[in-house]
C-alpha positions in Angstrom: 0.0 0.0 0.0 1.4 3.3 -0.7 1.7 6.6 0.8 -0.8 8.5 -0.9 -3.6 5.5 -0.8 -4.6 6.1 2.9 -7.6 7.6 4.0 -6.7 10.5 5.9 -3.5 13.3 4.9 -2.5 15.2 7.9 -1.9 18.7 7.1 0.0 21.6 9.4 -1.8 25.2 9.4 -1.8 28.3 11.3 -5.2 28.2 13.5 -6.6 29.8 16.5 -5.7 27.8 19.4 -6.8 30.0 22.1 -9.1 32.3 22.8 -10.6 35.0 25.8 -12.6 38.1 26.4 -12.5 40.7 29.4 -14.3 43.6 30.7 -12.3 45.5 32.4 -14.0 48.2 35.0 -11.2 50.3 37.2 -11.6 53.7 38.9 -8.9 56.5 38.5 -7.9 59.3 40.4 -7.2 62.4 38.7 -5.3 65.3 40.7 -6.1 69.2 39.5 -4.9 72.4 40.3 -8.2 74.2 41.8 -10.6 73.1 43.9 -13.7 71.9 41.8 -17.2 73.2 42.0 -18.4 70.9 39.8 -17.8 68.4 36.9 -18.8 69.9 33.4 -17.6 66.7 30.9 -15.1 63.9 30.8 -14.2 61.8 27.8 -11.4 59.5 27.1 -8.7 59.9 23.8 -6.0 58.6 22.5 -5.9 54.9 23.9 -3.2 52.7 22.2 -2.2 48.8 23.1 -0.4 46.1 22.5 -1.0 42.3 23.7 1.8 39.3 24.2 1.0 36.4 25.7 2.3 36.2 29.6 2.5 32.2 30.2 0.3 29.0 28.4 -3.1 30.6 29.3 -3.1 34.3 29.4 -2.6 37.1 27.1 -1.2 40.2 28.9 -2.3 43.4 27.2 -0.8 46.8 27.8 -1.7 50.2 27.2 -2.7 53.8 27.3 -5.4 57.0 27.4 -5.9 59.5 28.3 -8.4 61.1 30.9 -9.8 64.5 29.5 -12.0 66.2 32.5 -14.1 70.0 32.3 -15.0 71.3 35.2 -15.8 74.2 37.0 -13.7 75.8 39.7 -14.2 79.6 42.0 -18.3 79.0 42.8 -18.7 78.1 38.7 -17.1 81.1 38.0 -14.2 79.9 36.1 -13.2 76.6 33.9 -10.6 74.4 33.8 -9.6 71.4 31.6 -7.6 68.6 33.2 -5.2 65.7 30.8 -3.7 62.9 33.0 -2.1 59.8 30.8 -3.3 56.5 32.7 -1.4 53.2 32.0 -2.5 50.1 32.3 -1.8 45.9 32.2 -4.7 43.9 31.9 -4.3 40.0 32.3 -6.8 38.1 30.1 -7.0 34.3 30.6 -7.7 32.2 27.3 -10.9 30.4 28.5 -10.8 28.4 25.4 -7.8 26.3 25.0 -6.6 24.1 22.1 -4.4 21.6 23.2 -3.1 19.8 20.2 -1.1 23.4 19.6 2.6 22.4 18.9 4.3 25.3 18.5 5.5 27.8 21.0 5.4 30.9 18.7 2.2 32.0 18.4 1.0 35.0 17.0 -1.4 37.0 19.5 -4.3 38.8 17.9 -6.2 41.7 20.6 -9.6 43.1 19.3 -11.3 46.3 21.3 -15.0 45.2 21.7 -15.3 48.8 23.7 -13.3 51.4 23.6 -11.9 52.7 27.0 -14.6 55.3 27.8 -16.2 56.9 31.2 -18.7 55.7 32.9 -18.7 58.4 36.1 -17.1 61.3 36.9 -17.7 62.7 40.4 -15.5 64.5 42.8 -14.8 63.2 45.8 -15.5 64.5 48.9 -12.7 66.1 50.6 -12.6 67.8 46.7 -9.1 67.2 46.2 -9.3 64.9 43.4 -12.0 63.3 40.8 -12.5 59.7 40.1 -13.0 58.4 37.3 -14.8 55.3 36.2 -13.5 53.7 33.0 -14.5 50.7 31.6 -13.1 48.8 28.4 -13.6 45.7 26.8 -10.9 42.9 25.2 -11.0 39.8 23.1 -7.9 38.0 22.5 -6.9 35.5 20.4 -3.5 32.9 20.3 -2.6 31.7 16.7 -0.4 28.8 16.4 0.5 25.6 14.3 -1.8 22.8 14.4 -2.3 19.6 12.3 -6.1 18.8 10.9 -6.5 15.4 9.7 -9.0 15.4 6.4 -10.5 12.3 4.6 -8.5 12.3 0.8 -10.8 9.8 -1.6 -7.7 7.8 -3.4 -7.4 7.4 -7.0 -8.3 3.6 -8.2 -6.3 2.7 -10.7 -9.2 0.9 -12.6 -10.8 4.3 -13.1 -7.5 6.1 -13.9 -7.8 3.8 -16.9 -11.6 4.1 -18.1 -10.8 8.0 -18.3 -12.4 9.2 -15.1 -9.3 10.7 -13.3 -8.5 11.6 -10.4 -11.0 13.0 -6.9 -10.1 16.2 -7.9 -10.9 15.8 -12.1 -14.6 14.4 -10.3 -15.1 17.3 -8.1 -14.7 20.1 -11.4 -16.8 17.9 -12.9 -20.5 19.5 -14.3 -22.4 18.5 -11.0 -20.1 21.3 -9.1 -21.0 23.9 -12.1 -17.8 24.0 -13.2 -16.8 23.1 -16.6 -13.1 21.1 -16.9 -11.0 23.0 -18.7 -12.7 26.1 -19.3 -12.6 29.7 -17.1 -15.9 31.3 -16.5 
């Protein structure tokens, strides 16, 4: 029996092999240089990131934004805009895990689902600084080498002989809409 007469043909690709999601909610404090009266806007710019995969089952993802806040300051007299950069590490675990992965260089893919963007802005009590919620959102995906087995119909070498060909001459065949031979 030869080589190319089995059943099955093992073939090595690049697949996902790992996969996770995270929403991430955290509270910053943001230092100004007045005392605020109250808090006219906050919105979040500028957020970059990067993701590299930490140990067999999580994806650490590292970034940036920044915090924009507007608010009023002297009895709403007077305004004010505040910038502070936060930085951040967020640890995602792959929840989904292929094992038959052989390779230890995988590629790691990181998607925003949501954008880092406010979710409150209050000053605190004592007034000497406003928090901040942000919340974002993560999915991250691990790409490495993997082997799929598929099911290879083998060429008999009675119909090689009556003209059929071979599985793949059948498959372009006129049942598929294709015509051998010919472009459409």
């Amino acid at each position: 029996m030869a080589f190319l007469d089995n059943d099955y043909r093992e073939i090595i690709t690049n697949a996902v092999c790992g996969r996770g999601r995270r929403l991430i909610k955290t509270t910053k404090y943001v230092t100004h240089s007045h005392k605020p009266t109250s808090s006219l806007g906050c919105w979040v710019i500028n957020h970059l990131y990067h993701a590299k995969k930490k140990s067999k089952d999580v994806v650490e993802v590292n970034g940036k934004y920044y915090i924009n806040i507007w608010y009023s300051f002297n009895e709403n007299t007077k305004t004010e805009v505040v910038s502070e950069k936060i930085d951040y590490c967020d640890e995602i675990a792959l929840n989904k895990r292929d094992e038959n992965c052989f390779n230890d260089d995988e590629e790691v893919i990181a998607k925003v689902i949501q954008q880092p963007n406010c979710l409150q802005c209050k000053i605190e009590e004592q007034g000497n600084k406003i928090a901040v919620e942000v919340e974002r959102e993560f999915v991250v995906k691990v790409i490495g080498e993997t082997k799929v087995k598929v099911r290879v119909e083998p060429v008999h070498h009675s119909d090689h002989h009556k003209g059929k060909g071979s599985h793949r001459e059948s498959f372009e065949g006129s049942k598929h809409g294709y015509s051998k031979g010919k472009t459409r």
